[in-house]
C-alpha positions in Angstrom: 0.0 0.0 0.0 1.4 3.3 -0.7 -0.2 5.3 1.5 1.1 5.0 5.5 -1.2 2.1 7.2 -3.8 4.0 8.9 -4.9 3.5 12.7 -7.5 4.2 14.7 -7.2 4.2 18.5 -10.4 4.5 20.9 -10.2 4.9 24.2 -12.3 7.4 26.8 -8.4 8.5 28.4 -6.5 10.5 26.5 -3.3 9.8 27.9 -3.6 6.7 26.4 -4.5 7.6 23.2 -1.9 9.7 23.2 1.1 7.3 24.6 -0.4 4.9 21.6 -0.8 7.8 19.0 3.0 8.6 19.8 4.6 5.3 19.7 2.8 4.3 16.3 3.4 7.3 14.5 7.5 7.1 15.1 7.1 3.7 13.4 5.1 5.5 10.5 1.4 4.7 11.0 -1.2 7.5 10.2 -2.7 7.4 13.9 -6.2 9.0 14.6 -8.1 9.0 17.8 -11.8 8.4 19.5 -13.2 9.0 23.1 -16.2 6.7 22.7 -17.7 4.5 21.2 -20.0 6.2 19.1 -17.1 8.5 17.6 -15.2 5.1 17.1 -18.2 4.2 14.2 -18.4 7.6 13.0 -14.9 7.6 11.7 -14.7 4.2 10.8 -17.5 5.1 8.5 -16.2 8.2 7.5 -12.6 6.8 6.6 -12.5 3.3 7.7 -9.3 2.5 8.8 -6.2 -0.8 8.5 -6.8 -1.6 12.1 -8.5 -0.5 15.2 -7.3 -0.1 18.6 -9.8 -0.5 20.6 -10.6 -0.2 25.2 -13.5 -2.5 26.2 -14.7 0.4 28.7 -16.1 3.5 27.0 -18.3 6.1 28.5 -21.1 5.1 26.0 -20.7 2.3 24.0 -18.7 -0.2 25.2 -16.2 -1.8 23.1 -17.2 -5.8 22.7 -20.1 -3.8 21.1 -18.7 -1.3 18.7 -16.6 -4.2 17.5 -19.8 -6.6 17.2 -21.9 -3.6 15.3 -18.7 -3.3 12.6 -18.9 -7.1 12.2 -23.0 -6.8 11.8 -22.6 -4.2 9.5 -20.0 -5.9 7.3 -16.9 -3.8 8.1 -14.2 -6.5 9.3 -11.2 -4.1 10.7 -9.3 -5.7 12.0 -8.9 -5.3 15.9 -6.9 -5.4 18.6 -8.6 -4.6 22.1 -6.6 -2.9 24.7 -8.4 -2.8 27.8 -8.1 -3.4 31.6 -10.7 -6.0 31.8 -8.5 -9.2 32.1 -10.4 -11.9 32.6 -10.6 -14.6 30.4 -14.0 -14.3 30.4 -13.7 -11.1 28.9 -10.6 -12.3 26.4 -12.7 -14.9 25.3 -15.9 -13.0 24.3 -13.7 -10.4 22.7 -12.0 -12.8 20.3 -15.2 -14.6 19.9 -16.6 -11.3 18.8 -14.4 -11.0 15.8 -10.7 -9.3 17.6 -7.8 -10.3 16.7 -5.8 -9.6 19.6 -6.3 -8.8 23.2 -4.1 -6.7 25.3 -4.2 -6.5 28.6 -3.5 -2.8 30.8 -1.3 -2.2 31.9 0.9 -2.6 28.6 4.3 -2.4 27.1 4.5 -0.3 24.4 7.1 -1.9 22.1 5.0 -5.4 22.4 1.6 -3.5 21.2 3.3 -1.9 18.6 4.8 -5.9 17.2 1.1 -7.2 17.8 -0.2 -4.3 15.9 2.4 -5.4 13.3 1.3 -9.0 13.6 -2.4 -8.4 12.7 -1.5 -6.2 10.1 0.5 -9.1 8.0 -2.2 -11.4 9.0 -4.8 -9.0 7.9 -6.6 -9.5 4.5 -4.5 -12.4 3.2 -6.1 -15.2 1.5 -4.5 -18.6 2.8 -5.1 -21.4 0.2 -5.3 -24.6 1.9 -5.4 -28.5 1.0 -8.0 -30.5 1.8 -5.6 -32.2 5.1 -4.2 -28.7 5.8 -8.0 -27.3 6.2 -9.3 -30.9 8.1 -6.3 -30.5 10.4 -6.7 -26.9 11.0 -10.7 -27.4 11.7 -10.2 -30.0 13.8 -7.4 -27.5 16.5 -10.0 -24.8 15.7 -13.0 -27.0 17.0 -11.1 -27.9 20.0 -9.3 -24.7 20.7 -6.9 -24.7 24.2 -7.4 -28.4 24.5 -4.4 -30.2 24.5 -4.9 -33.0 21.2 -2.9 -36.0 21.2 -0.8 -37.2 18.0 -3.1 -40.2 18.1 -6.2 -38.1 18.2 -5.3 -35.9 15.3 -3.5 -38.9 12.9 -7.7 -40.8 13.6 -9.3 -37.6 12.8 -8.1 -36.2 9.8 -6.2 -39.3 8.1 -8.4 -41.4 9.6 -8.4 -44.8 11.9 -7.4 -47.1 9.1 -4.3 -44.5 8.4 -1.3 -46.8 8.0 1.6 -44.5 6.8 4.4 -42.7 8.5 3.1 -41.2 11.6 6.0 -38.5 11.1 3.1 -36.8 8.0 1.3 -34.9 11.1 4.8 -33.4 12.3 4.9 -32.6 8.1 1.4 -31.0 8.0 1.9 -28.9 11.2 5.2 -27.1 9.7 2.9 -26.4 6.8 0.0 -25.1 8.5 2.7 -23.0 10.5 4.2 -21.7 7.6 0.7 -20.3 5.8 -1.2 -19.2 9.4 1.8 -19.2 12.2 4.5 -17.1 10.5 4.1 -14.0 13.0 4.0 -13.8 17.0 2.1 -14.9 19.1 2.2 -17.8 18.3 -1.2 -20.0 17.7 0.2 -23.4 17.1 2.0 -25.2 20.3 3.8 -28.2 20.4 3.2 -29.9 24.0 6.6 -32.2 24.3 5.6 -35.9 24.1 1.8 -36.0 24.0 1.0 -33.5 20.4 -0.4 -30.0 19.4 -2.4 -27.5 21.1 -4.1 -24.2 19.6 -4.0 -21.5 21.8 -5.6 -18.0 21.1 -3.2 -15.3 22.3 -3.4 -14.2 25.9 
């Protein structure tokens, strides 16, 4: 893209906005700011922008809900939530909701500035799959945070009768990590001597 990536950063204090502002500009973003929740979908309408920074706790509407409207109304920016609200609970619903990060107050700049970084890359790009490479991502997907044994995932996607080398899962992983994986955090994890887990980032 020629033009600088543009961000948008809502939250109701403004010494965040501005500590966030500051740090994204020096790495070149075009950084713009809201106080609420309601001025967050105004400019997204107005000039929608690469990414959104976005608090959970706004004066008026609250964030899990100005990112649920976006999605309802077919704008899928993507989002990273920085908010106090730490729960996982609350980490849950707002990557359930459609973010693509969560960040929890307080923050270090330098690490929301790589996981701004992170979405961005991720952002927009189409992922072709294979048909093993999609069954094998559903299935970590379907049974996200649970720990899945090597066993489990050779039965489900190459199936219980599967009699090759059990060393194609290790094969198929690299490639999923390669297409999906290529940028921290990481979502993929290897758990030493029992298989894979998918973990959404904390």
């Amino acid at each position: 893209m020629d033009r600088p990536v543009r961000v948008l950063v809502v939250d109701d204090e403004e010494a965040i906005t501005d500590l966030v502002a500051m740090a994204l500009r020096y790495e070149g973003f075009d950084v713009s700011a809201a106080h609420s929740g309601q001025a967050a979908l105004t400019q997204v309408s107005r000039e929608p922008p690469d990414l959104l920074v976005l608090d959970v706790m706004l004066p008026d509407i609250d964030g899990f809900a100005v990112c649920q409207r976006l999605r309802n109304a077919g704008r899928d920016v993507p989002t990273l939530f920085l908010t106090a609200r730490d729960t996982t609970e609350d980490k849950v619903h707002g990557l359930t909701l459609g973010g693509d990060d969560y960040v929890t107050k307080p923050f270090v700049v330098s690490e929301l500035v790589a996981r701004v970084r992170a979405i961005l890359r991720r952002a927009g790009r189409l992922v072709e799959l294979t048909v093993t490479e999609y069954r094998l991502l559903h299935y970590l997907l379907v049974n996200a945070r649970k720990v899945l044994t090597r066993a489990q995932l050779l039965d489900h996607v190459w199936g219980h009768d599967f009699g090759g080398d059990a060393r194609v899962l290790e094969t198929y992983v690299s490639y999923l990590r390669r297409k999906i994986d290529d940028a921290p955090p990481a979502l993929i994890h290897t758990v030493r001597g029992v298989g894979y887990a998918l973990r959404l980032p904390r």
